[in-house]
N, C-alpha and C positions, 0 to 999 in steps of 0.2 A: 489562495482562496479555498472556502471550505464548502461544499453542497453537503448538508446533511437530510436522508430522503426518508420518508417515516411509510410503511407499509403497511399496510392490513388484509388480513385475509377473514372468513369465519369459522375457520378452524383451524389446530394447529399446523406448522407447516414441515412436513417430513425431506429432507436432504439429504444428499449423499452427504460423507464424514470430508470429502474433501472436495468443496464447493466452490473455490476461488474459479475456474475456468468458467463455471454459472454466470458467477456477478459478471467476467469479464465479458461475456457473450451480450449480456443485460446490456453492459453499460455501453456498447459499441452500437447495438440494437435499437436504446435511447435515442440516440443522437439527432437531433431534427436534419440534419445536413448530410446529405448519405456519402458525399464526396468527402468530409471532414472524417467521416467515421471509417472509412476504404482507406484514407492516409494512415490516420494513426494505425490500422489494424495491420496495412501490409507496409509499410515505409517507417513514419514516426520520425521523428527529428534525429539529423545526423550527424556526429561527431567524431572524426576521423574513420574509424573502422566498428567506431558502437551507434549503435539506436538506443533513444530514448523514446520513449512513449509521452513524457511527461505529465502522466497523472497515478495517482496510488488509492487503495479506498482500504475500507476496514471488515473486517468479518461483521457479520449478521450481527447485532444483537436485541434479542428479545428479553424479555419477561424473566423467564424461565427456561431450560433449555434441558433436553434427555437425549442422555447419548447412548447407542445400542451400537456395542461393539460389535458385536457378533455377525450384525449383518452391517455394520459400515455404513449407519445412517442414526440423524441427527432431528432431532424436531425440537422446532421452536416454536414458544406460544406469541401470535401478534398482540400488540403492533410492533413492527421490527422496525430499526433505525439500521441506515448504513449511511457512510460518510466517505464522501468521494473528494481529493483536494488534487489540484491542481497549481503552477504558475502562471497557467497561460488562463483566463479569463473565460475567453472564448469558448474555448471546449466546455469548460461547465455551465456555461450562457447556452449552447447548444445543445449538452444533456437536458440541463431542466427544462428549457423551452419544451422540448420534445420527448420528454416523460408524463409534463403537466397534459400536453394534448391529447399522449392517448391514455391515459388516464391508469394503465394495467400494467402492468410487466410481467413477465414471465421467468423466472427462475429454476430452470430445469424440469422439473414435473410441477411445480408450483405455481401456480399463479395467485398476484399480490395486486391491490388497487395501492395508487399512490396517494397517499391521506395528504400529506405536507411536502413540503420542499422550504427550507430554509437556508439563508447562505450567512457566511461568516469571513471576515480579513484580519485574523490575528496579526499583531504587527509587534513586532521584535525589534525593541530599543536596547536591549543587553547587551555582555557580552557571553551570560552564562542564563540557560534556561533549564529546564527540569520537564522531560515530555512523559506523557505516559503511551505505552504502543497499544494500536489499535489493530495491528496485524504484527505478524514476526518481522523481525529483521534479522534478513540474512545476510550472510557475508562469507565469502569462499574464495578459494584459488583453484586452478590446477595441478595437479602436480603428477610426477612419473614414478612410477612403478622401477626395480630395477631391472625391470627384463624390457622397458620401453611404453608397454603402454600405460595408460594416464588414469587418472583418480579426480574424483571431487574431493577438497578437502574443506568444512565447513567450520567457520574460527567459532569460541565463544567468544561473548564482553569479556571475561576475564583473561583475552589474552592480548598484548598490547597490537599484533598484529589487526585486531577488528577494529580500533580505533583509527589505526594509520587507514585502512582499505575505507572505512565510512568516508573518511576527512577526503581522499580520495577523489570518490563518488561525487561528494557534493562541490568538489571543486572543477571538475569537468561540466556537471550541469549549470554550476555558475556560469563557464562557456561557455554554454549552448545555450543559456535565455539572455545574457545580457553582453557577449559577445566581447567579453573581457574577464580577465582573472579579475578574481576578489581581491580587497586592497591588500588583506594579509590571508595565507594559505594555512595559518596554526589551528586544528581543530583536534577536538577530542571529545571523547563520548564515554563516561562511566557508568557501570550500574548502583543505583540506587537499590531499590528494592526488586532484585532481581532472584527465583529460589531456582531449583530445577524444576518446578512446579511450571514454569516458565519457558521451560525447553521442548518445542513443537518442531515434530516432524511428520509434513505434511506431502505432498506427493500434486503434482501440476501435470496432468494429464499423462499421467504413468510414470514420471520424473521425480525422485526424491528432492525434498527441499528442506532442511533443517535452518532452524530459525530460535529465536526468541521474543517474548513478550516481557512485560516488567517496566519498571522507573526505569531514566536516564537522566543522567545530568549532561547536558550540552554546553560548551564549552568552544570560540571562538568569533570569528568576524560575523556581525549580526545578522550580514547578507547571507553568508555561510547559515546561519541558523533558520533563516526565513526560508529557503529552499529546502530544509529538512520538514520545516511544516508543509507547505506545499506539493513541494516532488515526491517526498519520502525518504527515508536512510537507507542505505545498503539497496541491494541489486535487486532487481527483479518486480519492482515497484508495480506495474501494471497487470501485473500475475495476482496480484493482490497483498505483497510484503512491504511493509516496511512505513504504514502510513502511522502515524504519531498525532498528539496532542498536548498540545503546552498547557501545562500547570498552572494555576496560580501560586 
């Protein structure tokens, strides 16, 4: 399911350059249910030794947008859309209820009135779809140093390692919402129009995060593809990566 939330303010709106812990603050803020909002923020759905959040949303976008490197801050002209998807129903039954009431939101030094809320259930009959990202998707390992300690290591698409870790992902969260593996585990994810124009690196409350935006071709079991619109690809989904939209 797709909440897309339309914002206005009357003048433009100034951000830090790396805003995703904003929206996350926002969207937990939303929530009409303040017990639903304290789960997802300190617990979240459990799957052996990982949490899931189960929901991803997309970067701000406006109008027009200026970006001021120098000092690390971003302004966008309203009205702004942002787009927040889920599996689970509830949770965005719970956002919007409870954005629509108090009418305003708050986004770090900003504050926005909520103009619209519109919802959306793309529904995935393929086997093969074409998303475009709406935030990066990342995907990484661990790895060790030779003197012992550890490294982030963060894949691109073009290396087949980020295909196998996506398919991964979405096969554990198939787990976790419908409480069975998917009928088949084959997935794959190419890029289409992907440049290094493409290649964001982003920082989650003093945490580097590298990532990608761009086309992808999806490729797999449709249930497998249907949690890639909803949950998100690759890690880190409720931090703000990895939320998509299918093509026509």
């Amino acid at each position: 399911m797709q909440l897309t939330i339309t914002l206005t303010a009357p003048e433009p709106v100034e951000l830090p350059v790396h805003y995703g812990h904003l929206i996350q603050g926002m969207i937990y803020r939303g929530m009409e249910n303040p017990l639903l909002s304290r789960y997802l923020h300190e617990q979240g759905f459990q799957l052996e030794k990982r949490r899931f959040k189960l929901f991803t949303f997309s970067r701000l976008m406006g109008q027009k947008s200026h970006l001021d490197r120098a000092n690390k801050k971003i302004t966008l002209i309203p009205p702004l859309q942002l787009v927040i998807c889920s599996p689970i129903p509830f949770i965005l039954q719970e956002l919007g209820t409870g954005l629509l009431r108090q009418g305003q939101v708050r986004i770090g030094p900003a504050r926005l009135t909520v103009k619209e809320i519109s919802t959306a259930q793309p529904h995935v009959e393929m086997d093969r779809i074409q998303v475009r990202m709406l935030s990066p998707i990342t995907v990484y390992s661990t790895m060790p140093y030779a003197d012992g300690r550890k490294y982030t290591y963060f894949y691109s698409p073009f290396e087949p390692k980020f295909s196998e870790l996506v398919g991964a992902n979405l096969v554990k969260k198939h787990y976790l919402i419908h409480g069975v593996p998917p009928l088949s585990e084959f997935f794959s994810i190419k890029p289409v129009r992907v440049t290094d124009a493409d290649y964001k690196i982003t920082t989650y409350k003093g945490f580097t995060i590298k990532g990608w935006m761009g086309t992808y071709e999806l490729q797999g079991d449709p249930a497998l593809l249907q949690i890639a619109l909803s949950a998100g690809l690759g890690a880190k989904n409720s931090q703000g990566y990895g939320c998509c939209l299918m093509e026509e």
